[in-house]
N, C-alpha and C positions, 0 to 999 in steps of 0.2 A: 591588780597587783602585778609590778612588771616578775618575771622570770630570772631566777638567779641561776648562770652560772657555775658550776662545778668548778670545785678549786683544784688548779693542778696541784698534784702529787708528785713527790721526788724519789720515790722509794728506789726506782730503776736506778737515777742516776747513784743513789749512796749505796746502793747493790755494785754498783761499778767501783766506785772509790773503794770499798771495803774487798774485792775482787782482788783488785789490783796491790793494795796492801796486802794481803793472807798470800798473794803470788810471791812478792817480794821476802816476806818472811822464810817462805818454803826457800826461794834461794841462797838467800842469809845462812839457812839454816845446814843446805849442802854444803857452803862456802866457809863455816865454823867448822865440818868435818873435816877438812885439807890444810886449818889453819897449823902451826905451829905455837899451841898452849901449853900451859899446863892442862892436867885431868880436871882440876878445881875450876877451870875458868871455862875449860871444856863445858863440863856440867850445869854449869851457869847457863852460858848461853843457850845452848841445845834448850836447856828446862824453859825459857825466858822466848823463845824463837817458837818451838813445839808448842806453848799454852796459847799463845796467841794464834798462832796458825789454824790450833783445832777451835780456838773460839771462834774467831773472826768469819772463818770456811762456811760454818753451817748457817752462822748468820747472814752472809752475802748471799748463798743460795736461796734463802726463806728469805729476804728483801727482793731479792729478784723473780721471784715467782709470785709472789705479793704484787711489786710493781707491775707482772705481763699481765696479771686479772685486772690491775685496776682500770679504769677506762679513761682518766684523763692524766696517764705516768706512760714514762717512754718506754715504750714496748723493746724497740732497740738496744736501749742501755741494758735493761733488763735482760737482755738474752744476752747479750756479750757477757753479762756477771754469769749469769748461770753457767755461758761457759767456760766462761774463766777458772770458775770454780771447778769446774767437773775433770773439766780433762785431766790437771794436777791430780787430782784425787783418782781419776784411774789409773793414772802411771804408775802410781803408786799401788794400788791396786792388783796391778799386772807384776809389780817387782814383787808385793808378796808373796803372789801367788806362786811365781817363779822360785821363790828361796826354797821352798819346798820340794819341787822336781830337780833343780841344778844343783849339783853337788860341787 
């Protein structure tokens, strides 16, 4: 009986596309702060930019740590999402924590 093969897996690389999406959002979503709207349209977007941002985020992360265990998924893409993902998320992180001490 010949020996089959493991099928590559993509998970890393859709960790990277979905990465790079939730990045773009987060910029979108600074670049609605400085636009010139109305409040209504304001809210709109923010609400529209922020849901996808927090979906997308935790699911690139958990495809991208998915993809670095698998053994036949790009360990590479894989990490570039996870850090794609993270860093945003600490800057973020670091400004919360900052609003608290800066007055």
């Amino acid at each position: 009986m010949p020996t089959q093969t493991a099928k590559k897996t993509h998970f890393g690389f859709t960790a990277l596309i979905l990465g790079v999406i939730s990045i773009l959002l987060l910029g979108i979503r600074f670049a609605v702060a400085y636009m010139r709207i109305s409040p209504e349209i304001f809210g709109r977007m923010n609400q529209f930019t922020t849901l996808f941002f927090c979906i997308l985020t935790p699911l690139a992360f958990a495809l991208g740590v998915w993809g670095h265990t698998r053994k036949n998924d790009s360990k590479a893409y894989a990490r570039i999402a996870i850090g794609l993902t993270t860093l945003p998320f600490l800057v973020l992180l670091v400004q919360f924590a900052l609003s608290f001490f800066v007055r």
